[in-house]
Every structure is written in structure tokens, then in C-alpha cells.
C-alpha positions as CSV (number, residue, x, y, z in Angstrom):
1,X,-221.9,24.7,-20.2
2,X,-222.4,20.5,-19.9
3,X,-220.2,18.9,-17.8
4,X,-217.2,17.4,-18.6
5,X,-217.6,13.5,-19.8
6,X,-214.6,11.1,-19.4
7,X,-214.6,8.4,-22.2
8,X,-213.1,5.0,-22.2
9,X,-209.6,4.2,-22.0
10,X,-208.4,7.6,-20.4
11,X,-205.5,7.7,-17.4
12,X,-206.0,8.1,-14.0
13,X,-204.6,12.1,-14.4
14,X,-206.9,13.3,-17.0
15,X,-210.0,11.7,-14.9
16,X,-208.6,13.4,-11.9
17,X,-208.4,16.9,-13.9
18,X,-212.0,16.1,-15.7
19,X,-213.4,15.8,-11.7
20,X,-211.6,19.2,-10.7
21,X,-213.0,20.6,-14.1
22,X,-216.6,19.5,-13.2
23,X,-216.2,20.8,-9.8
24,X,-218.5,23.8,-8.6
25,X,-216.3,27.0,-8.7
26,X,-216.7,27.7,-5.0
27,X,-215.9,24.3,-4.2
28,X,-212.2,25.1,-6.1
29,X,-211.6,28.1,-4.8
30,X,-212.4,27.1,-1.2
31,X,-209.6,24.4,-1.8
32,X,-207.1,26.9,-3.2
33,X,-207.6,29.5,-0.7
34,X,-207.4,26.8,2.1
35,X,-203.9,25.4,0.0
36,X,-202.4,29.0,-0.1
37,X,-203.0,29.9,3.7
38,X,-201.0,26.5,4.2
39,X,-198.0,27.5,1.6
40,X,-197.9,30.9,2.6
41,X,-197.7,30.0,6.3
42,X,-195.6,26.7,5.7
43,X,-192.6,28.3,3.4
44,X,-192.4,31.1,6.2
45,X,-191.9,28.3,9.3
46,X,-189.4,26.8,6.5
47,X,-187.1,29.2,6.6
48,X,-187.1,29.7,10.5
49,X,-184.6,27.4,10.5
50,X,-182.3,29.6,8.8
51,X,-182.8,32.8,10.6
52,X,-182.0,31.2,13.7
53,X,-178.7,30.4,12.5
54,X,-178.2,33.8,10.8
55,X,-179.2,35.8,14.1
56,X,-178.1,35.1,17.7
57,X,-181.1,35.0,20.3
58,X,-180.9,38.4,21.3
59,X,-180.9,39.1,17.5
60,X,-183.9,36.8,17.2
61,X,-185.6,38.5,20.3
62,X,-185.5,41.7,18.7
63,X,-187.3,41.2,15.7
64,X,-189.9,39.6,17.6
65,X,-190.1,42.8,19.6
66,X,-190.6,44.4,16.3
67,X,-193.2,42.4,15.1
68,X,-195.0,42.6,18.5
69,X,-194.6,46.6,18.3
70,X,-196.0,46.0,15.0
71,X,-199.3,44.3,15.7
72,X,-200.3,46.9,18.6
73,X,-199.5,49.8,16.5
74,X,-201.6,48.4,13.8
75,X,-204.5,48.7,15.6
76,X,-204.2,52.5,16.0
77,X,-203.1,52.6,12.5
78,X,-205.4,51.1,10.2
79,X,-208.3,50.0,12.8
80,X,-207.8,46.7,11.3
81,X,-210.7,47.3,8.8
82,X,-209.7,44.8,6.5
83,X,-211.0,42.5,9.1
84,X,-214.8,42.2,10.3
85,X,-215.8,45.6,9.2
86,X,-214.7,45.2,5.5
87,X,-216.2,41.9,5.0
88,X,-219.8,42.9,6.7
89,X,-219.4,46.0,4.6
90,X,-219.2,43.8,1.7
91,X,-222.2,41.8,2.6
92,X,-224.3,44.8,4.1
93,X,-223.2,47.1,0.9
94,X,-223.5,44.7,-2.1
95,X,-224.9,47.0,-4.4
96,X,-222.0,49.6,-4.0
97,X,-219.3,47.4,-2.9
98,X,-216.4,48.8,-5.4
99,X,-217.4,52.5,-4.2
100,X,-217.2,51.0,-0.3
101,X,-214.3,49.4,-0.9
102,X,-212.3,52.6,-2.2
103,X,-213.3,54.8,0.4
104,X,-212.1,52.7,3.1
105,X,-209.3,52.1,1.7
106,X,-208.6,56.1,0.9
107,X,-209.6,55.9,5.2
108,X,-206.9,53.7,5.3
109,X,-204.4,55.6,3.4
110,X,-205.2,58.8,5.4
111,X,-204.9,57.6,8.6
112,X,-201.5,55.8,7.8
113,X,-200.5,59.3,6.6
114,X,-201.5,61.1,9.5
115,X,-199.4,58.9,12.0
116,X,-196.5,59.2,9.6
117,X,-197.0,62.6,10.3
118,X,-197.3,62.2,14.2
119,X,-194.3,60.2,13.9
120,X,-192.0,62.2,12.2
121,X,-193.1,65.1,14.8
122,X,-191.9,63.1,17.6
123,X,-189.4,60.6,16.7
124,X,-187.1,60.5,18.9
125,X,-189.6,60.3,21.7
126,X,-191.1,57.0,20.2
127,X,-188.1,55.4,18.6
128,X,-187.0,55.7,23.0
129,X,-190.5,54.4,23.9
130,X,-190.5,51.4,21.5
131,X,-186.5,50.6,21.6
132,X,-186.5,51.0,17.6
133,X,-184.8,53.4,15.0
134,X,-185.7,55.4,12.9
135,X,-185.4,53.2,9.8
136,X,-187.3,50.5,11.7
137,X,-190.1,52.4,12.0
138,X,-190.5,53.7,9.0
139,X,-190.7,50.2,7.4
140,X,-193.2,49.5,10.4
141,X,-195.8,52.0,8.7
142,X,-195.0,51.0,5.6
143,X,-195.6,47.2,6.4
144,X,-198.8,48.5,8.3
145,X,-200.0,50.1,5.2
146,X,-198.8,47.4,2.6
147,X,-200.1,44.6,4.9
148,X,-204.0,46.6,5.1
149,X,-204.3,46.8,1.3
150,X,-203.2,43.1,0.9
151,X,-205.8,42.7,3.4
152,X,-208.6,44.2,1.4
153,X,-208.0,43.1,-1.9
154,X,-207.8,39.4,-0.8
155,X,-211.2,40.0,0.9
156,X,-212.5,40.7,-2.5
157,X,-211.0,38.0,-3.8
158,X,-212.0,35.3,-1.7
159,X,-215.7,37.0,-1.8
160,X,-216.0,37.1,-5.6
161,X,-214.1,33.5,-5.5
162,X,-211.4,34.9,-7.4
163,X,-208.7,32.3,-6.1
164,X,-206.0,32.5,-9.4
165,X,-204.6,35.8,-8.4
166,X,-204.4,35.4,-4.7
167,X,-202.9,32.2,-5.0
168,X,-200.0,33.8,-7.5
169,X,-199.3,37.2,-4.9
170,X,-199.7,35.2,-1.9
171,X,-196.8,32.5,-2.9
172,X,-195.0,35.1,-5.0
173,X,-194.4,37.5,-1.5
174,X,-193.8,34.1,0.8
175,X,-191.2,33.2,-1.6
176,X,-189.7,36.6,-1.9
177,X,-189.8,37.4,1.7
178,X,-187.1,35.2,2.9
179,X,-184.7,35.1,-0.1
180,X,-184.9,38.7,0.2
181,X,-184.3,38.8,3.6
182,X,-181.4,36.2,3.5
183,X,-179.8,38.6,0.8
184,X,-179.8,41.2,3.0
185,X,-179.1,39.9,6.6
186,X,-175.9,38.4,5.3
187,X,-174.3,41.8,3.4
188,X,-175.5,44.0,6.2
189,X,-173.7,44.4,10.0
190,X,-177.4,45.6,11.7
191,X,-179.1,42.4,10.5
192,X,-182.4,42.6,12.6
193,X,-182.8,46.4,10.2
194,X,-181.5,43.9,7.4
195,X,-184.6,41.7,8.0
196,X,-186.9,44.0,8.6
197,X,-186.4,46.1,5.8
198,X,-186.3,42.6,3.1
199,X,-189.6,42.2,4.4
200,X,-190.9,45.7,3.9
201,X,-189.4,46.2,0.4
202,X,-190.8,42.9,-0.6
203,X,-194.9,44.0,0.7
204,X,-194.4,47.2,-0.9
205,X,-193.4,46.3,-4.3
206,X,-196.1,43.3,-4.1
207,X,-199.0,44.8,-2.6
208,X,-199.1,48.7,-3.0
209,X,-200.2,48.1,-6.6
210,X,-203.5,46.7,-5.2
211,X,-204.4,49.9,-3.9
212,X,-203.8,51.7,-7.3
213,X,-206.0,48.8,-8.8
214,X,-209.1,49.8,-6.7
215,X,-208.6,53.3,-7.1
216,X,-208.8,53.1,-11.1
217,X,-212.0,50.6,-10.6
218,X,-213.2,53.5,-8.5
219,X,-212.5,57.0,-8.0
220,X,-214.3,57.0,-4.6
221,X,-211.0,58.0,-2.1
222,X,-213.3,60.3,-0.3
223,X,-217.1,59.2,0.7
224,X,-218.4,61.0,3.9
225,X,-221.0,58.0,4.3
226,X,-219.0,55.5,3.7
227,X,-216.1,56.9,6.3
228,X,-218.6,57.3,8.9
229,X,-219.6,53.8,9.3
230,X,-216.1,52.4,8.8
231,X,-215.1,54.9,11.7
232,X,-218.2,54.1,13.6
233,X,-218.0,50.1,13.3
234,X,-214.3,50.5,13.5
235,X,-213.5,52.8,16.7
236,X,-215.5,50.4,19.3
237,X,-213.8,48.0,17.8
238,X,-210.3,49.3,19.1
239,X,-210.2,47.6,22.4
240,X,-210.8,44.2,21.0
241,X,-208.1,44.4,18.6
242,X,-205.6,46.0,20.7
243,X,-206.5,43.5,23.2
244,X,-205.9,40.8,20.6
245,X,-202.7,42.1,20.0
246,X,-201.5,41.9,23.4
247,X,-202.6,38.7,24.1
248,X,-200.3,37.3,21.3
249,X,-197.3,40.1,21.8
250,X,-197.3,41.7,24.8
251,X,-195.3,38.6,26.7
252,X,-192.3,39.4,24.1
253,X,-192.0,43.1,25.1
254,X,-192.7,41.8,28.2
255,X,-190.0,39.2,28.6
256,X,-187.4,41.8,26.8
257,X,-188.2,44.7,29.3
258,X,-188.2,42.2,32.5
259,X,-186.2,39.2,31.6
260,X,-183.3,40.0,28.5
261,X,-183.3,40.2,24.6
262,X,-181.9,36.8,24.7
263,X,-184.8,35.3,27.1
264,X,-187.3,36.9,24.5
265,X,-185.4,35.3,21.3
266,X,-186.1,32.1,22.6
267,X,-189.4,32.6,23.1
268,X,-190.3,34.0,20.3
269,X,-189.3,31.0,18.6
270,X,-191.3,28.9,20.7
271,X,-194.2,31.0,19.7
272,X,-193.2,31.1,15.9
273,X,-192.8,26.9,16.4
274,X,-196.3,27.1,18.3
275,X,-197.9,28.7,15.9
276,X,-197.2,26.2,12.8
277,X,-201.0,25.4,13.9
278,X,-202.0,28.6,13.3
279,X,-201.3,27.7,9.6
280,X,-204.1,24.8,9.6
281,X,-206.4,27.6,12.0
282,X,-206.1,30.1,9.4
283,X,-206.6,27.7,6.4
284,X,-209.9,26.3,7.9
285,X,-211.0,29.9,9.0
286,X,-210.3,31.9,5.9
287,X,-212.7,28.5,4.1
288,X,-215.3,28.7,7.2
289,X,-215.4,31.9,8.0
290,X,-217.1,33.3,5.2
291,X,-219.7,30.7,5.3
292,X,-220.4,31.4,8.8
293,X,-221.2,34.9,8.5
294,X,-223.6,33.5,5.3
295,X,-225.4,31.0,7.2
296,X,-226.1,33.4,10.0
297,X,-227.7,35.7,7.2
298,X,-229.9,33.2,5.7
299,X,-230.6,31.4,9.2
300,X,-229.1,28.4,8.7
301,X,-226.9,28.5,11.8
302,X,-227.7,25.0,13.1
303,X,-225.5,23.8,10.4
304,X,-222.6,25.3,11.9
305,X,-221.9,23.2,15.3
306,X,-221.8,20.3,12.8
307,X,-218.8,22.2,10.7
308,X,-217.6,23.3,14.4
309,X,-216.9,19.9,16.3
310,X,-214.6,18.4,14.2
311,X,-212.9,21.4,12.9
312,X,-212.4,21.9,17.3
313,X,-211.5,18.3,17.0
314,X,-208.9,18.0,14.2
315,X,-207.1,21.0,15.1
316,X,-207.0,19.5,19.3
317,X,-205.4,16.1,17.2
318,X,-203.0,18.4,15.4
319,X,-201.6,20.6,18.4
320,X,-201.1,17.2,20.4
321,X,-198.9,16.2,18.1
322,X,-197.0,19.6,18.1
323,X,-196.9,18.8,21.9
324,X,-195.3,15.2,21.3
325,X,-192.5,16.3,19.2
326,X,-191.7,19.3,20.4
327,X,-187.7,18.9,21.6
328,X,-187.3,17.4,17.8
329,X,-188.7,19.7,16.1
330,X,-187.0,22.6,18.3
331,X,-183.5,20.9,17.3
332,X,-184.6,21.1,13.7
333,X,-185.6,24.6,13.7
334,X,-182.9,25.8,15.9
335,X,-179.3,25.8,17.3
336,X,-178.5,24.4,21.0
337,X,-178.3,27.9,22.1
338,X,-182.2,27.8,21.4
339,X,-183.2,24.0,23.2
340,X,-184.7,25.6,26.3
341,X,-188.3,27.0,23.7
342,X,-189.3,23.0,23.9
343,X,-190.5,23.9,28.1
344,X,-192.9,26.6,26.4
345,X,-194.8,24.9,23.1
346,X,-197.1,22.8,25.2
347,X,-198.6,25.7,26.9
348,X,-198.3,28.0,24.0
349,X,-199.7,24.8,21.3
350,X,-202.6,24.8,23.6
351,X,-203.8,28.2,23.3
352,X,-203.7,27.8,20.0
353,X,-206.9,25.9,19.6
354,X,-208.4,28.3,21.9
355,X,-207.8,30.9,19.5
356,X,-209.1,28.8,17.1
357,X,-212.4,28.0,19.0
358,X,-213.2,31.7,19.8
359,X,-213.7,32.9,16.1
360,X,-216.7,30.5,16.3
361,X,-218.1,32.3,19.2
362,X,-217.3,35.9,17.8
363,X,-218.3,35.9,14.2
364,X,-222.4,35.8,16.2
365,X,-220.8,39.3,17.4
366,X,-219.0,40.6,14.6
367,X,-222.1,40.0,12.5
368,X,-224.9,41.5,14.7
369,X,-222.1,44.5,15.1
370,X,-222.0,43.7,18.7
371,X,-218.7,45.4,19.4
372,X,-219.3,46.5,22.7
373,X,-219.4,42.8,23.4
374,X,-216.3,41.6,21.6
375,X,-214.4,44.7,22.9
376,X,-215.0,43.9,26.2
377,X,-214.3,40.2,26.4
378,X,-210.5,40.1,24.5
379,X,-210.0,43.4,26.5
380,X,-211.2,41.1,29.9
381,X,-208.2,38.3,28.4
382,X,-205.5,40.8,27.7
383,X,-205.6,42.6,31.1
384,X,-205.6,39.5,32.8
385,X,-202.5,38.6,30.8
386,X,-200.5,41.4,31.2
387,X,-201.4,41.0,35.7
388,X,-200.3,37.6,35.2
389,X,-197.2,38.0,33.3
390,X,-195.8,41.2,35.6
391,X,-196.6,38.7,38.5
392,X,-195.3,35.4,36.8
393,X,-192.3,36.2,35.2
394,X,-191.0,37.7,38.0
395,X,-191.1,34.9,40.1
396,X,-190.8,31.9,37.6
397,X,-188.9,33.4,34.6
398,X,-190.1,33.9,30.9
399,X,-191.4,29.9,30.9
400,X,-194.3,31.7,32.7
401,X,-195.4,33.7,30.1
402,X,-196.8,30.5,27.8
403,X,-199.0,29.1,31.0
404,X,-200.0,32.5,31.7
405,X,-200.9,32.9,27.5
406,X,-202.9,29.8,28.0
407,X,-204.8,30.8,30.7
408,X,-205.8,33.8,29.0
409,X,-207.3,32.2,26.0
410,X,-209.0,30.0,28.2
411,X,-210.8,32.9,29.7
412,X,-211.2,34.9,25.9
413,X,-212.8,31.6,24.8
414,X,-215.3,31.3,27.2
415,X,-216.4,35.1,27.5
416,X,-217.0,35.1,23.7
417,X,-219.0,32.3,24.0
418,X,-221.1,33.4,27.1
419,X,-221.6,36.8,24.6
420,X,-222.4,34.5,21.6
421,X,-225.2,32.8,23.6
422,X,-226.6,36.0,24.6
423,X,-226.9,37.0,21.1
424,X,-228.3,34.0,20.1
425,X,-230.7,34.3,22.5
426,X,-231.7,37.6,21.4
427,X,-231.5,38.0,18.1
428,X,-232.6,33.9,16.7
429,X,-234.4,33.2,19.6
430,X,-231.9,29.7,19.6
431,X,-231.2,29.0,23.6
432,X,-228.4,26.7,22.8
433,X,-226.4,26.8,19.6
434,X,-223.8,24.3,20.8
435,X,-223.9,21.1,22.7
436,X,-221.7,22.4,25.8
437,X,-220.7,18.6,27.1
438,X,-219.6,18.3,23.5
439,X,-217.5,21.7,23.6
440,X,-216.2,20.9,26.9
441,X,-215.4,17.0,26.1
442,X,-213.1,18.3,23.3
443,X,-211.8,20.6,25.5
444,X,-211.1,18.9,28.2
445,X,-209.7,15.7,26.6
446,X,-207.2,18.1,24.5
447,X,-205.8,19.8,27.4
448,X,-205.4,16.2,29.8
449,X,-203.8,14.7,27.0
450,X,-201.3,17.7,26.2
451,X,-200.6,18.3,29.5
């Protein structure tokens, strides 16, 4: 098809839509998937402020509990194979990809049905061990199960550049989400179940139909082939995501079981306020990310520290400013009873871009199916968090927990990097990928100025 000409005497909006016309397909899509991840995020940290005038702290504290519970248990659900696994499958199994991609997620399916079983067995031991009911989690595995097929359909999407629907499903469930849960939370006396459940009926109804989509493309639920190398890439892969979660839950759980529900309410919402820069982290990753794992295929991976310093470098700018306003923001997102969450953003902001520096490191790892290597170094961060929190808290209360989360990432960030050069090493014969005084002058500037 020629490309679009703009004649004489046209406005300034019809030359702006002839450019986005003439635009290269994976140029728009990489602009709409980056826009979504920022609406989908944004309209959720929108609504915070409501919640936290609908539920008290304690309230507050136990739906972060929930969702805490929810991201460990996740990991022994669904293996989180709508994560690294799915996307190298789809670059290692291009020929087959629709037959891959309905066989791991009939995987999926099974397993969730199997600890839905295990559950059901047991119930009242783990609705003791996790401090939930029965309805709570119920919508748990239900979320779990919802949240993986969302997980591999937008995978497709974003691989085949496929941006229209995402961009429809993905605003369609952030929008649903909390006039849903509003709905519900104010006609129902148990509103932390109230919320909970808005959000589950909302996934359900929005994302179960993408599973049924895949299965009519393909009939493959079974493949004995296929299962094997999901469970084989998968299983290793346990620690590190397990370890992953803890790093970003475990100091909820922890604060509830050692501190109060209250204590953990307001930290959760200085975590939820933290992670606003998680929604410019996950925008930029979900546009880099696939690129990176492309440009360590074809070789070109000196390309990437010149994508990497100032992605490091905007998001550093970004969570300084997050650090600068944090008491006004805090009095916009909550009531007084909620002020004291402005003592744990700056630790908690910081980490942030650590998390964001350490998917630069890993995808090396992910890519060369290293997982001994990533296992090992978020499972190093995690049980150093959780000694530093049972020591911390204790002493200095649940302000601890965001200097002790910030340590941690520290340490994450620089073992997946010491892993990465290894590899690199290795497998491309490259001795030095990144310009370390560079990495460590962004770095270290970041942290002086925040602190």
C-alpha cells in the first residue's frame, strides 16, 4: 500500500492522523501497549483514594494481606508460565506456536484444578494458616486462574502486534474493577470479601473467555511434549518466583503477624503509592522487553545498554519526584488516619528502580534458560529480606520493613547482574555488556539525591 500523502491546506489533526497512519505497525502498537500499561495502572492508583475512605486501615491491611497471599500462592499455582517460559516458547516454537500455546494453557487449567482440589480437602487447615475464609479463597484461585489466561493471551497479542483488543479488555476490566467493587463494598457489612469478590467476578467474566478462544483455535489441551518443557523450564523456575513474591509481599504478612492489621494497612498504602512507578516500569518493560530477548537472538545486544541508560535514568528522575511529594500526595490518597505511609515511600520508591534495573540483567538468563541462575539470586534477596524484617521490625516497627525492602533489591540487582556477566561471557564471548561507572553513577546519584 503507498503511503499516505497530505495535500495542501489540510489542519493540523488530519496531518497528525496522516503521520500515525504512515507509521510502521510495530511502532503503533509499541505506543499503545506502552499507553495501556499506563491507563490500566493509573485508573487503579485513581481509585485508591476512594478505598481508603471506604475501608478503615485494618480493613485496608487485610486486603493487602490478601493480595500478598495471592502472589506467593500463584507461584505454586500456575508456575507463572505466562511469564518467561510462554514468551521463549513463543520464540523457540514459532512454527507450532497456537498448538504450544493451548497445551500450556490446558497445564494451566489442570494444575489450578488440582489445588482446588487440595484445597477443598483441607480447608479449614489453610483458611487457619492464611487468616482467610472460605469465600476468599475461592475467589483467590479463581483470580489466579483468570489472571494466567489474561496473561497468555496478551502475550500473543503484543507478539503478533495485535494492540486493538488488548487495549479494549485491558481498560474495559480497569474500569470495571473499581465501580464494581465500590458497588459492592458499600451494600455489604464484610467489605474486604466485598472487594475481593468485585474484583474476581470482574476477571472472570472478562478474561475466562480467552481461554475458550485458544481452545477453539486449537484443540491441543493435552500435548505430552509440550507439558514437559513447560514443567521442565517452569519447576526450576519456582524459587525465583516465589522469591519474587516475597520480596514484594512477605513484609505485609509480616507486619500483620508481628505488628497489627492496622500497621499493615498503612503500609500497604505506602506500597500501593510507591508503586505508581511501577506503572512507567511496566509500560517501558512490556515495550523493551520483547525487543530485548530479539536482539539477544539476532546478536545485536550492544544496542541494548544504549536503550538501558536512560530508561535507568528516566525512571531514577521519576521516583525522585515520588520522593519530593510524598506527604502531598499521601493526603490526597488518604485520610489522617493514614499520614504516617509518607516515612516509608522513599525507601520503598527506591527499590522501585531496582526492580526496574534487574529485568535488564535477567532477560540474559531467562533467554539462555539459565534458571538455576535466576532461582538462585531472587531466592539470595528474599531470604535476606525476610532475616531482616524478623530482626528489624521488631526493634524499629513496620517503618523498617521499606529500608529493609530496599536493601534487598539492592542485593537482587547486583546478583542478576554478576549472573548476566557470566552469561555474557559465556555464551557471546562480550566481557562487558554495560559501562559499570555508568550503572553505578545512576545509581548512586539516585539514591544520594532521594535519600
Amino acid at each position: 500500500m503507498p503511503p499516505y500523502t497530505v495535500g495542501k491546506g489540510i489542519s493540523m489533526f488530519q496531518k497528525l492522523i496522516f503521520q500515525y497512519k504512515n507509521l510502521p505497525t510495530s511502532v503503533r502498537a509499541t505506543a499503545w501497549f506502552a499507553c495501556c500499561s499506563f491507563l490500566q495502572r493509573g485508573i487503579s492508583m485513581l481509585t485508591t483514594p476512594i478505598f481508603t475512605r471506604l475501608l478503615t486501615p485494618a480493613e485496608y491491611g487485610q486486603f493487602g494481606v490478601f493480595n500478598s497471599w495471592m502472589s506467593i500462592l500463584s507461584v505454586f499455582v500456575t508456575m507463572n508460565m505466562f511469564s518467561g517460559m510462554f514468551l521463549q516458547g513463543f520464540v523457540k516454537f514459532e512454527d507450532r506456536r497456537e498448538c504450544f500455546a493451548s497445551a500450556v494453557q490446558g497445564l494451566c487449567t489442570t494444575l489450578t484444578a488440582a489445588w482446588l482440589a487440595i484445597y477443598l480437602l483441607f480447608r479449614d487447615f489453610w483458611n487457619r494458616l492464611f487468616s482467610l475464609t472460605t469465600v476468599q479463597m475461592l475467589a483467590m484461585l479463581l483470580m489466579i486462574w483468570a489472571s494466567a489466561m489474561a496473561g497468555f493471551w496478551s502475550v500473543k497479542q503484543r507478539n503478533g502486534l495485535q494492540y486493538q483488543k488488548l487495549v479494549v479488555c485491558s481498560l474495559l476490566v480497569s474500569f470495571l474493577n473499581p465501580i464494581v467493587g465500590i458497588f459492592l463494598v458499600l451494600h455489604a457489612e464484610d467489605r474486604v470479601t466485598a472487594r475481593i469478590f468485585g474484583i474476581a467476578i470482574v476477571e472472570l467474566l472478562v478474561y475466562s473467555w480467552m481461554f475458550f478462544s485458544q481452545m477453539r483455535q486449537d484443540h491441543t489441551f493435552f500435548s505430552a511434549g509440550f507439558w514437559r518443557y513447560a514443567l521442565k523450564f517452569s519447576i526450576p523456575l519456582i524459587p525465583h518466583y516465589l522469591a519474587t513474591a516475597v520480596l514484594s509481599g512477605a513484609d505485609r504478612i509480616m507486619i500483620e503477624v508481628m505488628v497489627g492489621w492496622e500497621e499493615a494497612g498503612v503500609y500497604n498504602l505506602a506500597y500501593s503509592v510507591a508503586q505508581i512507578m511501577m506503572i512507567f516500569n511496566t509500560a517501558l518493560l512490556q515495550t523493551i522487553e520483547p525487543w530485548l530477548y530479539k536482539w539477544i537472538a539476532i546478536g545485536k545486544t550492544k544496542t541494548i545498554p544504549s536503550i538501558a541508560y536512560p530508561a535507568f535514568t528516566g525512571i531514577a528522575l521519576i521516583n525522585i519526584l515520588l520522593i519530593a511529594f510524598a506527604p502531598e500526595i499521601i493526603a490526597i490518597f488518604a485520610p489522617p488516619t493514614y499520614y504516617d505511609a509518607i516515612w516509608v515511600i522513599p525507601p520503598v520508591a527506591m527499590s522501585v528502580y531496582f526492580m526496574f534495573s534487574y529485568s535488564f540483567f535477567a532477560a540474559f538468563e531467562f533467554y539462555y534458560e539459565k534458571t538455576a541462575y535466576i532461582a538462585l539470586s531472587t531466592l539470595g534477596g528474599a531470604i535476606l529480606n525476610v532475616i531482616l524484617n524478623i530482626v528489624f521490625i521488631q526493634i524499629y516497627g513496620y517503618y523498617a520493613a521499606g529500608y529493609t525492602t530496599l536493601i534487598c533489591y539492592i542485593v537482587y540487582a547486583i546478583l542478576h547482574y554478576v549472573c548476566m556477566c557470566r552469561l555474557c561471557r559465556i555464551e557471546l564471548h562480550i566481557y562487558r555488556l554495560y559501562d559499570l561507572k555508568i550503572l553505578l553513577s545512576i545509581s548512586c546519584g539516585f539514591m544520594i539525591i532521594g535519600f
